[in-house]
Backbone bond lengths (Angstrom), bond angles and torsions (degrees), N, CA, C in turn:
res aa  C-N    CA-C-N  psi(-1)  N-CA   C-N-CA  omega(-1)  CA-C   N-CA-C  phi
1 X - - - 1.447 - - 1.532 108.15 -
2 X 1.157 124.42 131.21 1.305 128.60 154.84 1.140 145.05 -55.32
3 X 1.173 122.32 115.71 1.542 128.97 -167.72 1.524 128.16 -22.34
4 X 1.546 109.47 -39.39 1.441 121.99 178.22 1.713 107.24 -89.79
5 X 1.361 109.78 -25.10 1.892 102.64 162.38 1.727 98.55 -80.47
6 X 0.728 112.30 -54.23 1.773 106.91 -168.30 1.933 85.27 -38.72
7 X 1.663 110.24 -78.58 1.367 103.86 -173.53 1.796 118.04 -33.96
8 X 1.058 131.50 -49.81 1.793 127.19 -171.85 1.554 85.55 -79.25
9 X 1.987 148.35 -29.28 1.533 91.63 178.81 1.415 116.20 -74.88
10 X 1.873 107.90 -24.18 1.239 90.14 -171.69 1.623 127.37 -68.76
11 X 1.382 107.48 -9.16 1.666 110.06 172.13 1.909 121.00 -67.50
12 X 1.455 103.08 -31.96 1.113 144.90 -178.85 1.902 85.64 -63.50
13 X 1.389 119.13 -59.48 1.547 128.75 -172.00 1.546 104.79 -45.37
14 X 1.530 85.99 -64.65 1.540 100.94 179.40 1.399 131.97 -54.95
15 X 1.224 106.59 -40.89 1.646 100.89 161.09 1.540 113.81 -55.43
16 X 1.104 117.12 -29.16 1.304 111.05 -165.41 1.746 102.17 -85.07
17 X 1.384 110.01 -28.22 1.668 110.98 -176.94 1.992 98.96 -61.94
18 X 1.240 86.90 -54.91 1.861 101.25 -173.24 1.545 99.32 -52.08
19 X 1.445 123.69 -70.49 1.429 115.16 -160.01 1.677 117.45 -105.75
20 X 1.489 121.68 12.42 1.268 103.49 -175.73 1.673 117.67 109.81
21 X 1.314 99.32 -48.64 1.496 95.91 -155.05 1.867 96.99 -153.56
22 X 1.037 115.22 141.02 1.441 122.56 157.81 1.716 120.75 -136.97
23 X 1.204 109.96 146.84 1.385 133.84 171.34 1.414 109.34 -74.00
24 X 1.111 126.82 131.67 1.405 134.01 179.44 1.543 111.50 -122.91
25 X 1.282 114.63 125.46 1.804 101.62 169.36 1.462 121.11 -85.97
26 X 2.130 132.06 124.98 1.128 93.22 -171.78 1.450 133.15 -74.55
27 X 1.677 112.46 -6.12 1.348 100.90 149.37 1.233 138.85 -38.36
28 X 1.349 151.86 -52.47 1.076 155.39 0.31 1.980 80.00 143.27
29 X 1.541 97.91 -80.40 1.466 112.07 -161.43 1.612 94.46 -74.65
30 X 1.456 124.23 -56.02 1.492 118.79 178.14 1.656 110.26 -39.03
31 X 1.256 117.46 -43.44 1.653 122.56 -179.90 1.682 108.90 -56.13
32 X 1.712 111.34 -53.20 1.012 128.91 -145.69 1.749 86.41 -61.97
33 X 1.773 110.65 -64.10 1.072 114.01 164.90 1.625 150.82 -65.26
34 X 1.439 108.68 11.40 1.602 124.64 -174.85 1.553 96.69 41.29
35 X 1.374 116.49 57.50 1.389 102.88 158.95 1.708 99.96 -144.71
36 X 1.413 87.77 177.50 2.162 104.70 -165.09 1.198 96.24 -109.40
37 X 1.578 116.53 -12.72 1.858 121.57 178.72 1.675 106.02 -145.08
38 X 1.180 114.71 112.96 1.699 109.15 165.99 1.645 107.53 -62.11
39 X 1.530 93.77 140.02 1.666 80.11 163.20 1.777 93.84 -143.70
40 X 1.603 114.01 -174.44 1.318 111.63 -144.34 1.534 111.85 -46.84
41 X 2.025 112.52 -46.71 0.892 90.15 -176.65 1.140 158.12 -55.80
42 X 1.716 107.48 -15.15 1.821 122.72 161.32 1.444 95.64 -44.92
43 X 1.393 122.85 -63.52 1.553 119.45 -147.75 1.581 100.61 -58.64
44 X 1.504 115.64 -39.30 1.607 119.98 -168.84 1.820 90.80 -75.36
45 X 1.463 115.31 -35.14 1.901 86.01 -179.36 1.287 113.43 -74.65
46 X 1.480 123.56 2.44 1.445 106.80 173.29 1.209 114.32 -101.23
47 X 1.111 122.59 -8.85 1.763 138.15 165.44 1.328 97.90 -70.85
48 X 1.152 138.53 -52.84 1.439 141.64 152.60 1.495 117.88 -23.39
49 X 1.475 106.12 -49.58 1.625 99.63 -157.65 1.259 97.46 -92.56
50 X 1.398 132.98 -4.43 1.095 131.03 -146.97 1.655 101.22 -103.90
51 X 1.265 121.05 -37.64 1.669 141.97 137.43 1.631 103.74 -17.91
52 X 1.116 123.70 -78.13 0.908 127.07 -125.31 2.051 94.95 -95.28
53 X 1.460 84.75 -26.32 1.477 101.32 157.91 1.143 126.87 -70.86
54 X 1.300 127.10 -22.33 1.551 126.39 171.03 1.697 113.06 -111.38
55 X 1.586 112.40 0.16 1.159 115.89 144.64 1.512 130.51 -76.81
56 X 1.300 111.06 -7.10 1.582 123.57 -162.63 1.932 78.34 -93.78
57 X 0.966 111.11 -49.35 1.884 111.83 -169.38 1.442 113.30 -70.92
58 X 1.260 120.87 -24.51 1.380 134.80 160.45 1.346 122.41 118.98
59 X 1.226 102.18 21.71 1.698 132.06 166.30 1.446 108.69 -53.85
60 X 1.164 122.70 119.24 1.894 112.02 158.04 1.576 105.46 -71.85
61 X 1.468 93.63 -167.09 1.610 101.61 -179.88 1.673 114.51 -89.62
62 X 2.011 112.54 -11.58 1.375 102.88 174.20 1.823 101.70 -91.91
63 X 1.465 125.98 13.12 1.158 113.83 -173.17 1.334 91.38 -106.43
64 X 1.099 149.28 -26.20 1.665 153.58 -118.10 1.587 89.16 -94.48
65 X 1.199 125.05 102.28 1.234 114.11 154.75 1.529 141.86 -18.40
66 X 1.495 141.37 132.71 1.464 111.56 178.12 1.529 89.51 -82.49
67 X 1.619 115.79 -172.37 0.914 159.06 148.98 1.686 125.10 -65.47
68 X 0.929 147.11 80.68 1.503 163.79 155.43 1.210 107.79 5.97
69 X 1.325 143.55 164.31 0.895 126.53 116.13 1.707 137.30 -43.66
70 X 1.655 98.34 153.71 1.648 104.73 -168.85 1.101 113.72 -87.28
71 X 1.055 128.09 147.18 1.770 130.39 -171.35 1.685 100.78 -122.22
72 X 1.001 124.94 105.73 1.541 114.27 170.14 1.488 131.31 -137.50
73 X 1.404 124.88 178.07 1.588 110.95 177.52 1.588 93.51 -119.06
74 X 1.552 89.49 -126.87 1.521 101.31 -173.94 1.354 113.94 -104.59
75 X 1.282 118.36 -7.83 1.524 124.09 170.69 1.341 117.41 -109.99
76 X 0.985 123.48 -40.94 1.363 136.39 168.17 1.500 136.05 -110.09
77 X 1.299 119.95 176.00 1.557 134.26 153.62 1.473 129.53 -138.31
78 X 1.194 96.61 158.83 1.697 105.62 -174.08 1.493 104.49 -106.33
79 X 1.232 98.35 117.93 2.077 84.60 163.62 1.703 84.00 -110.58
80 X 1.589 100.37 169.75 1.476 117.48 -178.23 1.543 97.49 -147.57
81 X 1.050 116.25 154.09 1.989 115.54 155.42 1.351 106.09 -139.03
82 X 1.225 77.39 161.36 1.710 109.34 173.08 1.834 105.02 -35.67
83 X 1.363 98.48 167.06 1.419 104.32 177.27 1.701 110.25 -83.76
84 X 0.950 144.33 164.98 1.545 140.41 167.10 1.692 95.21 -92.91
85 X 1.701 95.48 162.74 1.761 94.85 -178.91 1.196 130.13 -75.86
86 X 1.500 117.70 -9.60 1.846 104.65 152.60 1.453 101.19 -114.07
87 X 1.372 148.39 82.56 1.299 149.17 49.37 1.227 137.22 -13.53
88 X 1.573 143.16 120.59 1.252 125.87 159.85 1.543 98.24 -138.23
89 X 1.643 105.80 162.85 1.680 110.51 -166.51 1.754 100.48 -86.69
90 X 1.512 119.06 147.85 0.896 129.67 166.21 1.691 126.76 -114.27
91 X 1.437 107.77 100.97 1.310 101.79 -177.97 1.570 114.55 -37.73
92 X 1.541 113.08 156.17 1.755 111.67 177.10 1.616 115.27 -74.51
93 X 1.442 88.38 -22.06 1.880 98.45 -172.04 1.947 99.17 -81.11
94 X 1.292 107.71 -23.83 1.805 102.02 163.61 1.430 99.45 -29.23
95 X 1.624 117.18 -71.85 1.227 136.82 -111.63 1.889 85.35 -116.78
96 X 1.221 116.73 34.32 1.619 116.99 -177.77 1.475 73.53 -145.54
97 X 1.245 156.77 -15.92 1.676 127.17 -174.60 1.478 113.83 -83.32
C-alpha cells in the first residue's frame, strides 16, 4: 500500500475511533489496495489497522473495540464498532426532555 492510501485509511480509522462509524468509498478501498476484487486479507489489514489505531490512543488489545458488522451498497461501506468501556448510548429523546 502506498504511503498516501495507508495515510487516508488511517484518517478513515480515526473517524471511526472519534465517532463510531465511518463511510468508506469502494473506490476508495480498491485504490487503497491496488486491487479489482478485495479479498479477506484487505478485510484482516483493516482489523489490523484498526488495533493499532486504538493502540496509538492507549487502548490495549482487551479494550480495543471490535469492528461491527459492515453495512454497504454499491458505492460504499459502513464499518461501525463497538462502544469502548466508558462510552454509553444515549437515547435522542434523553436529550428532548
Amino acid at each position: 500500500m502506498r504511503r498516501d492510501h495507508e495515510a487516508a485509511l488511517y484518517a478513515a480509522l480515526d473517524k471511526l475511533y472519534m465517532q463510531g462509524s465511518v463511510a468508506i468509498l469502494w473506490t476508495d478501498l480498491y485504490l487503497w489496495y491496488n486491487a479489482d476484487r478485495l479479498n479477506k486479507s484487505a478485510f484482516r489489514d483493516i482489523s489490523s489497522q484498526w488495533k493499532s489505531v486504538c493502540e496509538y490512543y492507549g487502548h490495549d488489545e482487551d479494550d480495543t473495540p471490535e469492528l461491527e458488522e459492515i453495512k454497504h451498497s454499491d458505492t460504499w461501506f459502513l464499518l461501525t464498532r463497538k462502544l469502548f468501556a466508558e462510552e454509553e448510548r444515549v437515547p435522542l429523546s434523553a436529550r428532548t426532555d
